[in-house]
Backbone bond lengths (Angstrom), bond angles and torsions (degrees), N, CA, C in turn:
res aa  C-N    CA-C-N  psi(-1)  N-CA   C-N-CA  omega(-1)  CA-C   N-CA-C  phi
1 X - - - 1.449 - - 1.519 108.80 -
2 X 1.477 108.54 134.73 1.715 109.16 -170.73 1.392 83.61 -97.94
3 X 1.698 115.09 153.43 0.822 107.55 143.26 2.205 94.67 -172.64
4 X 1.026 99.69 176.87 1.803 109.08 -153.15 1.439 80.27 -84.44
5 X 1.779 102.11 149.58 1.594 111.54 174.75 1.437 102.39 -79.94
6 X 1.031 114.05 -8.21 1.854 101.26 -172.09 1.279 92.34 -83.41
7 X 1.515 103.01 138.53 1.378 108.32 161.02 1.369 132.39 -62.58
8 X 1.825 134.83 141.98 1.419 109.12 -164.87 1.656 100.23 -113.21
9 X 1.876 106.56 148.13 0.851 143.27 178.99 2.309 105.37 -16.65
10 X 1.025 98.20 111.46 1.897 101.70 177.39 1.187 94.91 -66.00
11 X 1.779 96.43 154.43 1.552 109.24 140.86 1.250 135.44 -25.82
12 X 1.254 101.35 -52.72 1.332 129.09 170.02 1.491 132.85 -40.69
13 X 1.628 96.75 -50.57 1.587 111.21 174.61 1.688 94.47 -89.28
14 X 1.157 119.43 -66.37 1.401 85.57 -164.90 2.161 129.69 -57.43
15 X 1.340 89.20 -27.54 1.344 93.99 -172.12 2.057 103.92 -57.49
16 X 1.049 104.56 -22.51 1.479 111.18 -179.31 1.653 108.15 -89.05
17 X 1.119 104.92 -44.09 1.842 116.02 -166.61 1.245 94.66 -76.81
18 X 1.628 139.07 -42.16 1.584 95.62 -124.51 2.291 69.03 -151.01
19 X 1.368 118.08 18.62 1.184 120.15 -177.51 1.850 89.78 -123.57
20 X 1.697 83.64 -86.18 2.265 106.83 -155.19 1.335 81.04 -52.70
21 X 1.431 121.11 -87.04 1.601 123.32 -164.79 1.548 122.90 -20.02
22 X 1.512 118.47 -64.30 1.374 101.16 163.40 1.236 120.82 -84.09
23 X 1.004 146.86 41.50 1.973 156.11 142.66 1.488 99.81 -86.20
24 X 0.977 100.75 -50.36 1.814 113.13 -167.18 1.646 98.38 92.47
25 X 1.160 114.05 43.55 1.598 117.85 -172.05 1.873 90.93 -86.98
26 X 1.289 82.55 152.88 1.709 103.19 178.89 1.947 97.03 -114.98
27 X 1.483 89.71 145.13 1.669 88.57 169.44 1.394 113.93 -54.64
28 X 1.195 110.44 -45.79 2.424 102.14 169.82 1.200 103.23 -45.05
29 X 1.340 140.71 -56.63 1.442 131.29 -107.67 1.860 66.41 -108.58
30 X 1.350 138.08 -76.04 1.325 137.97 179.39 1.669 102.00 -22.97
31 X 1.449 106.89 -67.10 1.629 102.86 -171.27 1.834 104.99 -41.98
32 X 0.624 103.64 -89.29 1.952 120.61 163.66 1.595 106.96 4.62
33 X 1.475 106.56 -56.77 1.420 111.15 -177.51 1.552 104.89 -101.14
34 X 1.144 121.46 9.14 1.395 111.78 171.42 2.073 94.57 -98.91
35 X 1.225 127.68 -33.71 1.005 127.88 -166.98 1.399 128.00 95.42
36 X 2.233 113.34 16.42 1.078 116.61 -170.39 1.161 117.72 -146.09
37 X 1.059 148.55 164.90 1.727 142.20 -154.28 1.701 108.71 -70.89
38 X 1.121 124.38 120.66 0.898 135.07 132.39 1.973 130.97 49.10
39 X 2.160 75.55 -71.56 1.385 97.35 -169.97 1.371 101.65 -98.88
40 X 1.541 124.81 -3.15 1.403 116.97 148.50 1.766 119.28 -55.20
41 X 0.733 125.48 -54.40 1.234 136.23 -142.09 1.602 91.87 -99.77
42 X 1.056 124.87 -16.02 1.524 127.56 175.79 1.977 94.75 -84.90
43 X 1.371 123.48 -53.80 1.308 119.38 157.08 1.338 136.87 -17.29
44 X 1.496 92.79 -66.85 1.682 119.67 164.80 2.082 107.87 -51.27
45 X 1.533 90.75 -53.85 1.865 83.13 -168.63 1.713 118.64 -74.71
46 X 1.895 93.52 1.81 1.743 102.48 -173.97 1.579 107.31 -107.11
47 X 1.583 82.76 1.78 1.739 80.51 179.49 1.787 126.58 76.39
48 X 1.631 102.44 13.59 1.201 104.30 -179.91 1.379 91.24 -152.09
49 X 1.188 101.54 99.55 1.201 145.69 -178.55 2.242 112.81 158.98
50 X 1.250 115.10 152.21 1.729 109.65 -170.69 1.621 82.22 -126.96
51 X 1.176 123.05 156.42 1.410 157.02 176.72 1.214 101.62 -98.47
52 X 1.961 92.94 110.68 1.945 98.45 -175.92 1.684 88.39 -111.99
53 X 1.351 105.50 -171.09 1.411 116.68 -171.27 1.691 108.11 -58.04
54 X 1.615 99.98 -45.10 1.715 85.25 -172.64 1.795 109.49 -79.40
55 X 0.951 122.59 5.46 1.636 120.48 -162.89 2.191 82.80 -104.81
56 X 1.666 107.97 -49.16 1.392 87.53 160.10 1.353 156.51 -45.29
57 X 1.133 110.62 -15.34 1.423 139.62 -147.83 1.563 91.63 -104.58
58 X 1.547 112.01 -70.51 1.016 112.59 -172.98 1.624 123.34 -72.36
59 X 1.476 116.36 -15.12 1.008 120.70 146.84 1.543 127.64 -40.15
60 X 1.674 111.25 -60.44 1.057 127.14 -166.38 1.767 105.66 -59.18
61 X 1.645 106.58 -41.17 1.306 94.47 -167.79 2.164 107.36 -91.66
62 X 1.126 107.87 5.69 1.255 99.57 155.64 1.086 140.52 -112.76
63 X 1.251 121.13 21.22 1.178 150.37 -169.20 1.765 117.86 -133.12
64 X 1.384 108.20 -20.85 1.583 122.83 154.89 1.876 96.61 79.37
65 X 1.099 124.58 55.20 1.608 137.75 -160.60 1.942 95.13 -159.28
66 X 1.557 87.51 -175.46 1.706 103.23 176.38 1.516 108.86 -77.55
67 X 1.596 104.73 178.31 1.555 115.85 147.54 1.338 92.35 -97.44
68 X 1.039 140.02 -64.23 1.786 123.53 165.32 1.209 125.28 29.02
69 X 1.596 95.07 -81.11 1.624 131.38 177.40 1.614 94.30 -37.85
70 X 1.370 99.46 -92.23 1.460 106.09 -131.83 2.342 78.73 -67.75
71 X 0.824 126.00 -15.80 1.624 114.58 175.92 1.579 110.83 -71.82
72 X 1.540 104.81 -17.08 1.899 102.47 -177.37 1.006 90.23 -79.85
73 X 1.582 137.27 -30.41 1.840 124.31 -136.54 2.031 75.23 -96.39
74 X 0.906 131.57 -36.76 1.441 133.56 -167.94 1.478 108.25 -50.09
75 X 1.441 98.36 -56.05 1.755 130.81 -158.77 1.301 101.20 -58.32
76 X 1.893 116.41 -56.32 1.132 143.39 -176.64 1.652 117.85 -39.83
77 X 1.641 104.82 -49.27 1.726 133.71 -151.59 2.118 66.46 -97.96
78 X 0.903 121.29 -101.15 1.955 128.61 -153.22 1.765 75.81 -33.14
79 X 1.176 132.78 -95.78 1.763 123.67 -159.88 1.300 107.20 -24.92
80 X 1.266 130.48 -46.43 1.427 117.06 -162.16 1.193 95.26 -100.01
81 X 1.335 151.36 13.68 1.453 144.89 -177.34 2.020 94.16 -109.90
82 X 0.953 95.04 -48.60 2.034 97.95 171.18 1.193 99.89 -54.76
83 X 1.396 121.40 -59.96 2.263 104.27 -165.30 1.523 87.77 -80.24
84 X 1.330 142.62 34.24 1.127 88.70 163.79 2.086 91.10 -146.87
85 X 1.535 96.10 18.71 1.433 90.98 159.33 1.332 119.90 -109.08
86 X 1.471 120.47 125.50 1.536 127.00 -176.62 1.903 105.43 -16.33
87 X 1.453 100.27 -70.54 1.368 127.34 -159.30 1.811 83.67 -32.27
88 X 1.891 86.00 -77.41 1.853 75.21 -163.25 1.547 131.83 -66.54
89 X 1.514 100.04 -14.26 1.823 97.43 173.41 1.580 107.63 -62.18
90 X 1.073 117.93 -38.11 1.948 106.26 178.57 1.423 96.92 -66.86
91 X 1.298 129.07 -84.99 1.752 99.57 -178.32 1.492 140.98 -41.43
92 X 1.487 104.91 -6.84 1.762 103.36 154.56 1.348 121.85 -87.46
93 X 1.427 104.39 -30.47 1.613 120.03 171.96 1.488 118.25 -47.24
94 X 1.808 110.08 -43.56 0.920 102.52 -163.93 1.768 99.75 -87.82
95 X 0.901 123.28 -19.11 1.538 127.25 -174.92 1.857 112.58 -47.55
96 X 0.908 110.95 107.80 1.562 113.77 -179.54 1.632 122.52 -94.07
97 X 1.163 119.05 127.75 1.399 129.91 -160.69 1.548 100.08 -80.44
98 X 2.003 111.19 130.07 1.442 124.06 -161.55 1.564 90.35 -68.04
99 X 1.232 117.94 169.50 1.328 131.12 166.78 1.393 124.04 -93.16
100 X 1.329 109.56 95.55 1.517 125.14 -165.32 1.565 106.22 -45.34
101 X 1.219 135.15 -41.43 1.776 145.10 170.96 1.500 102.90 -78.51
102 X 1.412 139.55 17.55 1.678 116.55 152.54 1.521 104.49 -98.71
């Protein structure tokens, strides 16, 4: 699997950088228009919390974008967080590729 050593951009950072920041959105005022507490969306902006299909969705439609989106930026951060934690590279390591000719 190719993929760039830099780590790529969180939920987290973009939903703050490149969304709230230029809105001038506040974590309330987002919660409010997302339709969910608060301390979700404070999760989401701390980066601990992951973006599942329904938190995409509703992203997507308040924010005027995909669920796509905010599910690639997810996909992106968990792929590059697996190759590059010990733990899980030995259980990919050990995984052995079937033999396409049996």
């Amino acid at each position: 699997m190719l993929m760039t050593k830099r780590k790529p951009a969180t939920v987290a950072e973009i939903l703050v950088e490149e969304f709230m920041q230029p809105l001038g959105l506040t974590q309330t005022a987002l919660a409010a228009a997302m339709g969910v507490q608060r301390k979700h969306v404070n999760e989401l902006c701390n980066g601990k919390r992951n973006v599942t299909a329904a938190t995409a969705l509703i992203l997507a439609r308040v924010f005027g974008n995909s669920a796509e989106f905010w599910l690639n930026v997810q996909r992106r951060t968990d792929l590059w967080n697996a190759l590059h934690s010990p733990r899980d590279r030995k259980r990919i390591d050990r995984a052995k590729p079937l033999n396409s000719a049996a």
